[in-house]
Every structure is written in structure tokens, then in C-alpha cells.
VODRENDO-371029 format. One record per atom (N, C-alpha, C): residue in one letter; atom name; x, y, z. Coordinates in Angstrom, 2 decimals. Layout:
N
A CA X Y Z
...
//
This chain:
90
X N 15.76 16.78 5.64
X CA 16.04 15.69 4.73
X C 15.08 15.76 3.55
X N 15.61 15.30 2.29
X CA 15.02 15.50 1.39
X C 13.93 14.54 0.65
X N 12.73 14.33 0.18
X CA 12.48 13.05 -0.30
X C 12.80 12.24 -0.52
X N 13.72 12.52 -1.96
X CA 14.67 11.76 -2.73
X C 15.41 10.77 -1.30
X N 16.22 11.04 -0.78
X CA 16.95 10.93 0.22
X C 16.17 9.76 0.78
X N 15.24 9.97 1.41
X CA 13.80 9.07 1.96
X C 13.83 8.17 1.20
X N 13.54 8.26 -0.29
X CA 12.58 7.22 -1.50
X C 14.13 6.30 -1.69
X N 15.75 6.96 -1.41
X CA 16.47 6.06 -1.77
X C 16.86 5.24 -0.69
X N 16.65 5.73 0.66
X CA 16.13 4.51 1.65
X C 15.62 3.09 1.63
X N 14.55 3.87 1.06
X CA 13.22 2.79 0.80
X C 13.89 1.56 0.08
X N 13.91 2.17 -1.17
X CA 14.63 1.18 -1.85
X C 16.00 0.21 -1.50
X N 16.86 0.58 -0.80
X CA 17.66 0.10 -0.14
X C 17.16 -0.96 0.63
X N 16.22 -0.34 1.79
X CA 15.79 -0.94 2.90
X C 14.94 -2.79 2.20
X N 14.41 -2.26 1.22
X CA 13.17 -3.34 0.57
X C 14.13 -4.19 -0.33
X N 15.03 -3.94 -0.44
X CA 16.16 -5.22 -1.31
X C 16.65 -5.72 -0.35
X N 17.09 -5.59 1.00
X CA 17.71 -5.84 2.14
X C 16.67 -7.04 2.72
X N 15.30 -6.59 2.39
X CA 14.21 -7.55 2.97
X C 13.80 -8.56 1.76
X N 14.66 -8.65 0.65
X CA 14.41 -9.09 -0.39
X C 13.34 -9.09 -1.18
X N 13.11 -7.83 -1.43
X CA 12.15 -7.60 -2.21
X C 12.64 -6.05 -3.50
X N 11.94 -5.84 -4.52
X CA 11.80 -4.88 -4.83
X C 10.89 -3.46 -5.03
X N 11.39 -2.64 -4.86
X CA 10.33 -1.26 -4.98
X C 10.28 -0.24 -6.07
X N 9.36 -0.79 -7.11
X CA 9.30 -0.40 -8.32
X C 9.18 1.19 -8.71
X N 9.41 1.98 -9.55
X CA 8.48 3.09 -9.39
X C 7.66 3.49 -9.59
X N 6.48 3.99 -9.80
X CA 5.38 4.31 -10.41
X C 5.35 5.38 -10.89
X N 4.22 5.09 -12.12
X CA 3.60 6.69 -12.78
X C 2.19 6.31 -13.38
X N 1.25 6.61 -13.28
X CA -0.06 6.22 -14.13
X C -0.30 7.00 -15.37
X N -0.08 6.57 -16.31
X CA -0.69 7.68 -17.39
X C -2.25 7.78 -17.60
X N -2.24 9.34 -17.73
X CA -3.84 9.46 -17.48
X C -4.60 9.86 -15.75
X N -4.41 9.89 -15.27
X CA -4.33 9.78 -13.83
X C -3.44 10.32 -12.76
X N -3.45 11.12 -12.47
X CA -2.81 11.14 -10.97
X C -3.15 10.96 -9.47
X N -1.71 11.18 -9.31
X CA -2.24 10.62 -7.62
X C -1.72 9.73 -7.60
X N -0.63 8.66 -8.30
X CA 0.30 7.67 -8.18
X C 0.70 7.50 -6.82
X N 0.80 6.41 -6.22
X CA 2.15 5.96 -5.28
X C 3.21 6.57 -5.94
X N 4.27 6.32 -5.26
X CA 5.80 6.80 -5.68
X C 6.13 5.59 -5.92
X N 6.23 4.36 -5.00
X CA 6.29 2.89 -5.20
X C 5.38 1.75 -4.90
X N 5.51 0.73 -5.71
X CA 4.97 -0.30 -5.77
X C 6.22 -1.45 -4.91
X N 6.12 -1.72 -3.72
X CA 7.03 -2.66 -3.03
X C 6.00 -3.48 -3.28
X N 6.72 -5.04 -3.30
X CA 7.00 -6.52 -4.01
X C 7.86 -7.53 -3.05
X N 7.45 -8.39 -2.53
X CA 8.24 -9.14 -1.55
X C 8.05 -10.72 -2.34
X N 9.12 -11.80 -2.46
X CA 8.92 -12.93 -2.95
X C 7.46 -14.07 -2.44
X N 7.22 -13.56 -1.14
X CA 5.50 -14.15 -0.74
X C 4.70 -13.55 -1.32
X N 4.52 -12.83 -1.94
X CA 3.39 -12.55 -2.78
X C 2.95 -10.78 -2.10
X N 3.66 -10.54 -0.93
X CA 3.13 -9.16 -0.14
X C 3.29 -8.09 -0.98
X N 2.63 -7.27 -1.36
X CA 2.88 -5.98 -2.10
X C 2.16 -4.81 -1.23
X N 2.46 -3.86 -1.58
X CA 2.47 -2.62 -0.56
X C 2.66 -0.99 -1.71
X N 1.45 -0.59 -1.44
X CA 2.02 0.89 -2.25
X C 2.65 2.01 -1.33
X N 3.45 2.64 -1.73
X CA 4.52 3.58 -1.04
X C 4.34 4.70 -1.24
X N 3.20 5.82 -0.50
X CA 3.51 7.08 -1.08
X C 4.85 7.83 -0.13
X N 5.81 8.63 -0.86
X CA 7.04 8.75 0.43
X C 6.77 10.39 0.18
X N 7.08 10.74 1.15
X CA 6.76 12.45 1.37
X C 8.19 13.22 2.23
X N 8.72 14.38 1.91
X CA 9.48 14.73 2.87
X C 9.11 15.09 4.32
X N 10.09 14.99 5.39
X CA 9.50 15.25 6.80
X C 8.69 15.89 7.17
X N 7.31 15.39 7.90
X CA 6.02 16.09 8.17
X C 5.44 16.84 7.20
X N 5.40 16.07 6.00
X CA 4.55 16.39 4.87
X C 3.73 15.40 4.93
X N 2.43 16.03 3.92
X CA 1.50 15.14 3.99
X C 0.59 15.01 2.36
X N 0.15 13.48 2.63
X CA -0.25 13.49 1.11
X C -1.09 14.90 0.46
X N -1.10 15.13 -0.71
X CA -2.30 16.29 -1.34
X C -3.41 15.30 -1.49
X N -4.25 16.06 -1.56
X CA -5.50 15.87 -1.71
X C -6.36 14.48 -2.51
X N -5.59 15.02 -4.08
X CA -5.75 14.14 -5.11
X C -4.88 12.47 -4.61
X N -3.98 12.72 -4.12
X CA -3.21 11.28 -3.54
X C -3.93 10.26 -2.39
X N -4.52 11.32 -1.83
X CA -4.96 10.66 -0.42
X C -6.34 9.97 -1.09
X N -7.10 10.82 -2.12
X CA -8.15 10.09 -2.79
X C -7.72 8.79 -3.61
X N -6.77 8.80 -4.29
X CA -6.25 7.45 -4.85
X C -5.45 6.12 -3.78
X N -5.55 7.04 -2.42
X CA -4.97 5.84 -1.51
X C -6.02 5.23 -1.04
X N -7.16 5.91 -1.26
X CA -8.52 5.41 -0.29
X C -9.34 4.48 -1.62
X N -9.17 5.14 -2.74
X CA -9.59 3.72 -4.01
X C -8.18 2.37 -3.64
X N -7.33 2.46 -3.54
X CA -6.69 1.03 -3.38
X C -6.74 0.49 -2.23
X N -6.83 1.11 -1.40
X CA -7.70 0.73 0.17
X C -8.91 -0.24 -0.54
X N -9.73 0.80 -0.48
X CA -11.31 0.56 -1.07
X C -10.62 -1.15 -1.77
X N -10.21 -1.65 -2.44
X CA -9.59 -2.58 -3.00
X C -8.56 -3.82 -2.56
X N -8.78 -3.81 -0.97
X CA -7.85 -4.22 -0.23
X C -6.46 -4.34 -0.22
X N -5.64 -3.32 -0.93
X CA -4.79 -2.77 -1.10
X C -3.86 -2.32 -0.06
X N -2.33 -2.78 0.26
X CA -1.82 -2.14 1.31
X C -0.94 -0.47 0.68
X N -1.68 0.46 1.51
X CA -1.13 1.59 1.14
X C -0.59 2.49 2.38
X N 1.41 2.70 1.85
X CA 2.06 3.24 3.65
X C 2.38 4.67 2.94
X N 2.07 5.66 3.81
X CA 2.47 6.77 3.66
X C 3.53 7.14 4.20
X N 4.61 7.38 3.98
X CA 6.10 7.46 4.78
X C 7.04 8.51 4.43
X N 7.16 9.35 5.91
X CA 8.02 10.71 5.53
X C 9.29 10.17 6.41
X N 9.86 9.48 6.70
X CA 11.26 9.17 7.63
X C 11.37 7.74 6.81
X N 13.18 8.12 7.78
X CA 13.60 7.00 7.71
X C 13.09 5.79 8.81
X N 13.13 6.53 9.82
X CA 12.29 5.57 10.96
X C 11.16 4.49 10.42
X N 10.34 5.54 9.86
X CA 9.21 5.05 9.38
X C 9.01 3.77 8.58
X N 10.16 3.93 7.46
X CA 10.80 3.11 6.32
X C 11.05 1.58 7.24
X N 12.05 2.49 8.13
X CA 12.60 1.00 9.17
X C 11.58 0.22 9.81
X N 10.47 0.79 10.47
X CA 9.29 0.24 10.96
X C 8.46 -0.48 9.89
X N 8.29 -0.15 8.99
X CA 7.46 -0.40 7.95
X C 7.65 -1.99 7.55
X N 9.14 -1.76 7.21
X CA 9.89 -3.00 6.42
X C 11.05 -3.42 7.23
X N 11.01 -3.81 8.58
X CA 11.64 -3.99 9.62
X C 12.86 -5.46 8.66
X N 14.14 -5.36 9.25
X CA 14.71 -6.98 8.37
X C 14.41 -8.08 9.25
X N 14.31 -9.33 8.48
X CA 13.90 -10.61 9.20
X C 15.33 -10.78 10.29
//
């Protein structure tokens, strides 16, 4: 399965829970999330999505540990499973 495939999950899955999952890009910077999920309580969540049993690079995993560092929720997610667990529906 392909990322893409994954990331249009996501998005599916996070309007279903009523929310949206923005996309990201930082100019100047890399190491972006892929998404910024947004729920109407105020929950936000960064999304890095990876294809099956991939894993963040290097430079990503350092920008997940600064928004950590920041109390930041950051999900790394290569499935659909994952997606489903993540953002389970009410």
C-alpha cells in the first residue's frame, strides 16, 4: 500500500470524527508533519504518515521530538489500522 493511499485514509477517517487534517509544509525547515489534525475540542495532533513499515528519517524524528519537547501530540502512522486506532469514531 502506498502512502498516498494511507494519508487519504487519514483524512477521511478525521472528517468522520469531525475534525479536519490540514496539510503541512514549513518553509525554511524541514522535517514537517504531513498533517496537522484539528478536532472541534480544541485536540490537535501532528501526523507524520509513512508507507508500511517505514520509518520516520532522521531529520523528522528530530522535529517530532522539538514538538514533543513542546507538549505537542505527535502520531507516526504507516496503516490503516493504525489510522483506525489513532482516531477511533465516537
Amino acid at each position: 500500500m502506498k502512502e498516498s493511499a494511507i494519508e487519504r485514509h487519514l483524512v477521511r477517517r478525521v472528517r468522520k470524527c469531525g475534525g479536519e487534517a490540514f496539510k503541512i509544509q514549513f518553509l525554511g525547515r524541514s522535517g514537517a508533519p504531513d498533517r496537522l489534525v484539528m478536532f472541534p475540542d480544541g485536540e490537535v495532533v501532528w501526523v507524520e504518515l509513512k508507507a508500511p513499515g517505514k520509518k520516520a528519517k532522521p531529520h523528522q524524528s528530530r522535529m517530532h521530538a522539538v514538538l514533543r519537547e513542546m507538549q505537542h501530540a505527535v502520531e507516526v502512522l504507516d496503516s490503516i489500522e493504525g489510522i483506525d486506532k489513532a482516531f477511533p469514531l465516537n
